[in-house]
C-alpha positions in Angstrom: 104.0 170.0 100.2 103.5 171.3 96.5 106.1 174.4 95.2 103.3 176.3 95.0 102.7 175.6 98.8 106.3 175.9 100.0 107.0 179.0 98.0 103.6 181.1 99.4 104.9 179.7 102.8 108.7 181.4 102.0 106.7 184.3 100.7 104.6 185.1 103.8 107.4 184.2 105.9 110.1 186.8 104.9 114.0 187.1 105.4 115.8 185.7 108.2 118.2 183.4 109.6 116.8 180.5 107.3 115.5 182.8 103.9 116.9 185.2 101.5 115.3 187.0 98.6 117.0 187.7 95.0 115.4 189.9 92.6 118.2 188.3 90.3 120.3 184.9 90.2 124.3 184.9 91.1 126.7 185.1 88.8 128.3 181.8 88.6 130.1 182.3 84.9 133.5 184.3 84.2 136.8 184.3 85.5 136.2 187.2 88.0 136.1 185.7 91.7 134.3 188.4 92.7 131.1 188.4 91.3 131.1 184.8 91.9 132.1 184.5 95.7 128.4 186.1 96.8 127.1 182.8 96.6 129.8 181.1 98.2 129.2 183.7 101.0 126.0 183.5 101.3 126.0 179.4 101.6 128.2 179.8 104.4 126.2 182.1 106.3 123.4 180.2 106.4 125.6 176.7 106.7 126.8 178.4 109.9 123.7 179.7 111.3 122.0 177.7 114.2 118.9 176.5 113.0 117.0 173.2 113.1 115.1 173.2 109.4 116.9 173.4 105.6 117.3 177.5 104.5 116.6 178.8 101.3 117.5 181.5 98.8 114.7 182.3 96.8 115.7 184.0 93.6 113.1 185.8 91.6 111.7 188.0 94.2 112.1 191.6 95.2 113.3 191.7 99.0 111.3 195.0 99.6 107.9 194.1 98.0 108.6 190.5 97.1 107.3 191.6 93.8 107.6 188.5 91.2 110.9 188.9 88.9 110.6 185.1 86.0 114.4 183.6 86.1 114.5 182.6 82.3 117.8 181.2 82.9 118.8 178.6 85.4 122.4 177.1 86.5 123.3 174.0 86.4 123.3 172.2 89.8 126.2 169.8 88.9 128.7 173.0 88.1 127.3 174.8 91.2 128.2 172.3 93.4 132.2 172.3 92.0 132.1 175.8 92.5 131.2 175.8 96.2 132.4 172.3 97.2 135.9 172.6 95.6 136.7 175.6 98.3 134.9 174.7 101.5 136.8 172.8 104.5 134.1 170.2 104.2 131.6 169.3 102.1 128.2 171.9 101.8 124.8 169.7 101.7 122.9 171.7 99.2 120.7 171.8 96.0 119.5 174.3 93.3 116.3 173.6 91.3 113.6 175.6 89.2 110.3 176.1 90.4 107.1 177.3 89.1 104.7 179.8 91.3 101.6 181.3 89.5 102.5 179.8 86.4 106.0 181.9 86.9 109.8 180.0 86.7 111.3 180.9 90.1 114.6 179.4 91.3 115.5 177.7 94.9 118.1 177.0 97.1 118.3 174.9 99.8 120.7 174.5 102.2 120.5 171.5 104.5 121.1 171.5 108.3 125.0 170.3 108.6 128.1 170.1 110.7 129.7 173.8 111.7 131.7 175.4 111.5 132.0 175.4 107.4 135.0 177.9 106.1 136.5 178.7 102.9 140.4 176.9 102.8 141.9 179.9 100.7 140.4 183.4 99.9 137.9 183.7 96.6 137.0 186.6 95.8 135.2 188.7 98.6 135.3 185.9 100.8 138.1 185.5 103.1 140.2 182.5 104.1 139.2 180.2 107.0 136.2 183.5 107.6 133.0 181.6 109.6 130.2 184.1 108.3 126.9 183.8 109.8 123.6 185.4 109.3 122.1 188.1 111.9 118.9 188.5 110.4 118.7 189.1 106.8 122.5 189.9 107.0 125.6 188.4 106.8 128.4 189.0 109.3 131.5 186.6 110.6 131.5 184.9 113.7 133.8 186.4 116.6 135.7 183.2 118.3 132.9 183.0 120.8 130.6 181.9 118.4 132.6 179.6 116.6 133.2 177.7 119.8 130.0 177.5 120.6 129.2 175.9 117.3 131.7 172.9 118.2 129.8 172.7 121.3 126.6 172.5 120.1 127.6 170.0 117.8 129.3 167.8 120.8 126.7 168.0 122.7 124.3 166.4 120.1 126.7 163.9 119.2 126.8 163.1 123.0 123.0 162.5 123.1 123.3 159.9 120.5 122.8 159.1 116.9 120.0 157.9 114.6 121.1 155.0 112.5 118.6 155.0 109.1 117.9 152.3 107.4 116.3 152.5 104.2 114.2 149.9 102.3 112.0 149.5 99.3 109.5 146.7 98.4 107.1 144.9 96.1 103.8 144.8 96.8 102.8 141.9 95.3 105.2 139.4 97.1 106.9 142.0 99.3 110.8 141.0 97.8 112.9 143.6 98.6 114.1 145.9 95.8 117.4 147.2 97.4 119.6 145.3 94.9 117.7 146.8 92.0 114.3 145.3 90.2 113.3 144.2 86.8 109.7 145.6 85.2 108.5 143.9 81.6 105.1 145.4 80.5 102.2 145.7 77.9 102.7 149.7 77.0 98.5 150.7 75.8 98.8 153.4 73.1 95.4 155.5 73.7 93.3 156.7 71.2 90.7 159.5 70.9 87.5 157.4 72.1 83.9 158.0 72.1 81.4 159.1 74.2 79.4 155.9 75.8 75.7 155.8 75.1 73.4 152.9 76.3 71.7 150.5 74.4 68.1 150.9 73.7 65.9 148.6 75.5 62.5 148.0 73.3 60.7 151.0 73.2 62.5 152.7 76.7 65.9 154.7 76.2 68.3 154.8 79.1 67.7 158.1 80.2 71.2 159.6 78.7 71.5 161.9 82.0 72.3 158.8 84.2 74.6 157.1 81.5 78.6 158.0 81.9 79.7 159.5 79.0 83.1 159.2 80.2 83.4 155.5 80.4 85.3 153.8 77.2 87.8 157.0 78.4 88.0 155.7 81.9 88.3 152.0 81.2 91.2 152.9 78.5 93.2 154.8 81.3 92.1 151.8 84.0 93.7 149.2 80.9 96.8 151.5 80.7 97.5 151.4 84.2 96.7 147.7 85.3 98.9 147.2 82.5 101.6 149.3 82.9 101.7 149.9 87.3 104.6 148.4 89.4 103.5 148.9 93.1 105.9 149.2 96.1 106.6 150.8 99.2 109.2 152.0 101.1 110.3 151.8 105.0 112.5 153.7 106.8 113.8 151.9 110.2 115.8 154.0 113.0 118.3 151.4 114.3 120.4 154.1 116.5 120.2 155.2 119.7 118.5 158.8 119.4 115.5 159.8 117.4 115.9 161.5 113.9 114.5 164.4 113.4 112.6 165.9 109.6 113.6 162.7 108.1 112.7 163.2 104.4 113.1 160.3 101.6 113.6 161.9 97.4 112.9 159.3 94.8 114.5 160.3 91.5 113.2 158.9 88.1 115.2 160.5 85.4 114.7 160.3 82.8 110.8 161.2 83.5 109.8 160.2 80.1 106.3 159.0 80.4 106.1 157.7 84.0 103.7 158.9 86.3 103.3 158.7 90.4 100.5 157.5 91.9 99.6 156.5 95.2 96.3 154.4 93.8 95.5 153.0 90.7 92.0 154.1 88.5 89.1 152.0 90.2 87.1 150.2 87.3 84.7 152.8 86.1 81.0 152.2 85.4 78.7 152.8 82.6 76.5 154.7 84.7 77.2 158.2 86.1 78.0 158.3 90.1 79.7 160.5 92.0 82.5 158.8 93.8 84.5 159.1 96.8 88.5 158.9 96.9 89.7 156.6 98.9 91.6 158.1 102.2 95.6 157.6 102.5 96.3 155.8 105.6 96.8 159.1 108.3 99.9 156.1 109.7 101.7 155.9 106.5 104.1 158.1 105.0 102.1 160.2 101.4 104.2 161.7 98.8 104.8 164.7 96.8 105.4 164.3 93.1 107.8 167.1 91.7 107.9 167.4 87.7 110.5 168.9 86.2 111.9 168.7 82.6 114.0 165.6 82.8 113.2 164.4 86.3 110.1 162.6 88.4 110.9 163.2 92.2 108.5 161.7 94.6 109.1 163.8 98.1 108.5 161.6 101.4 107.7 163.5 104.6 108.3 160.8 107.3 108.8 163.3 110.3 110.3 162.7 113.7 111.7 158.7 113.6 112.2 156.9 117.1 114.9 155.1 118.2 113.9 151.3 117.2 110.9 152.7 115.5 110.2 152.0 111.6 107.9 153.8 109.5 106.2 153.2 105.9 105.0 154.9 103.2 101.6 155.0 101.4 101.6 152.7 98.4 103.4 153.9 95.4 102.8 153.3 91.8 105.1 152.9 88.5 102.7 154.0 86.1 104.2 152.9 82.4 107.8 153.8 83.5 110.0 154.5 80.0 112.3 152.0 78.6 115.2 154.0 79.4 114.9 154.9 83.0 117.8 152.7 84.3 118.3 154.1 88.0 116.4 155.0 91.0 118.2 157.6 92.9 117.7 157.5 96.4 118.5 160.4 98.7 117.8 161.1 102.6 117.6 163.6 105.0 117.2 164.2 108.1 118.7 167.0 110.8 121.0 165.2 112.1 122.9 163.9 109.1 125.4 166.1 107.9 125.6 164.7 104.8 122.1 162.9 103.2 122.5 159.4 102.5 122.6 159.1 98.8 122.4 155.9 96.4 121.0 154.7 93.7 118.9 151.3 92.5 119.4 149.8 89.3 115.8 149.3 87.0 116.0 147.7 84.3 112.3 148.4 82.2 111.0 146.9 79.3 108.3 148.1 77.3 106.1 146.4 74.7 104.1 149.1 72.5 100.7 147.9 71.7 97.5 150.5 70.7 94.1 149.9 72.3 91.9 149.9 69.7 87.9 151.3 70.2 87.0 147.7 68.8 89.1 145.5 71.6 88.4 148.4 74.2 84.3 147.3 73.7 85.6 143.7 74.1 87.1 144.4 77.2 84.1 146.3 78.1 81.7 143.2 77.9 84.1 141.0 80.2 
């Protein structure tokens, strides 16, 4: 699912138990407590909440019309997490990122599904000590003892019916080696140039007619070169080695920095001189696709696995490394699923090296006539 897709699904879906609109941001700056406990509230509330899918705070949208409002300034995850992580019981499972609707810079938070009850160890601000808030609605209350207990029980009872044991593993195509204990990638970088239109050659007195000739085609080959150059291919499986199915189990692949890597789940087919319409191969309806999010100093690709068995292992589509940057040195790896807690996070080390070299229009024609 794109950001556009996800945030016209929060839009039509309106507040409740697992959303919340902000016209503004929170204040997360200043020595006041006040201001900044809101956020800590709110967290909890929806931390505390019975649900069985991640909540969000949407921030740039009205509440009563859900009128557009452009954040122009965005928080910094890493300090958001010290201030809410620093004063909870346990730790809170959540994440903070920009996204862009209609061309608009919106900002998201996401709360994962976690162990309850979550409670603040001393009072900040408006929030009170060892308080279990809760939503009702699109409001936040505390929890009476009642609730609270139930919330223990809940949790018992679906520790009781077992756990899912994830296992997580990435690997070549070529030779399928595992890539767990980090991968090395050493590659032609093509330098593209502006590159002219393709016309056939004249055959006696008869032209090609120019309508069935692809004018595209020194482009196409040039970006085919780049990528057979410059693409690492590999997939990744998820295996379920517990005793209980997992439940929305989601797989983030972090490239950062982004640089210019690109995400593809298929390389560019060798093009042809002549013009045909062409149809895209279809991903495999058993494996795994992947969203791609951009944002300014990170490449995320987004793996919706689903429901995982007991015993059961699932992979992805292919993936492809297209002219990774010299400099990306890690891959971080992060899970999810409902019934972790806390998301298994690690990271592989890359090690990527880049050889610059310009595709000239003289060597693209030589390549052509291979």
């Amino acid at each position: 699912m794109t950001d556009e897709d996800l945030i016209e699904r929060l839009l039509y879906t309106g507040e409740g138990i697992t959303l919340d609109y902000k016209r503004q941001g929170y204040i997360t700056d200043g020595v006041d407590p006040i201001p900044k406990s809101e956020l800590l509230k709110d967290i909890l509330a929806f931390c505390n909440t019975w649900r069985s899918e991640p909540a969000y705070i949407l921030i740039g949208v009205d509440n009563k019309d859900q009128s557009i409002f452009p954040v122009d300034r965005h928080p910094d995850d890493s300090r958001l997490q010290e201030l809410i992580n620093t004063k909870t019981n346990r730790p809170i499972v959540f994440s903070y990122r920009p996204v862009t609707y209609r061309n608009q810079s919106l900002g998201l938070y996401t709360i994962e599904v976690q162990e309850r009850p979550i409670f603040a160890k001393k009072k900040f601000g408006n929030v009170d000590q060892n308080a279990v808030y809760v939503r009702r609605g699109s409001s936040t209350t505390i929890a009476d003892p009642e609730q609270i207990a139930k919330m223990g029980a809940i949790d018992a009872q679906r520790m009781a019916a077992g756990n899912p044991q994830l296992s997580i593993d990435m690997f070549r195509l070529d030779d399928q080696s595992t890539l767990n204990n980090g991968f090395q990638f050493e590659y032609k970088h093509l330098l593209l140039e502006d590159y002219p239109d393709y016309k056939a050659p004249a055959h006696g007195y008869v032209m090609n007619q120019s309508v069935m000739n692809n004018r595209q085609f020194y482009r196409e080959l040039a970006v085919h070169e780049q990528e057979k150059t410059g693409a690492f291919g590999f997939r990744v499986r998820v295996a379920n080695k517990g005793n209980a199915p997992a439940n929305s189990v989601r797989v983030h692949l972090g490239f950062e920095p982004a640089g210019t890597l690109r995400l593809v789940s298929e390389t560019a087919e060798l093009p042809s001189t002549e013009f045909n319409l062409t149809v895209p191969n279809v991903i495999n309806p058993a494996h795994a696709h992947f969203d791609v999010q951009e944002d300014f100093d990170r490449t995320t690709a987004v793996f919706n696995f689903g429901k995982i068995h007991a015993g059961e292992e699932v992979l992805s589509s292919d993936v492809f490394l297209i002219t990774p940057p010299a400099d990306l040195t890690s891959i971080l790896v992060r899970v999810h699923a409902d019934e972790l807690s806390v998301p298994i996070s690690y990271s592989i080390p890359v090690a990527v090296t880049a050889h610059a070299h310009r595709l000239g229009f003289s060597e693209l024609r030589s390549i052509a006539q291979c």
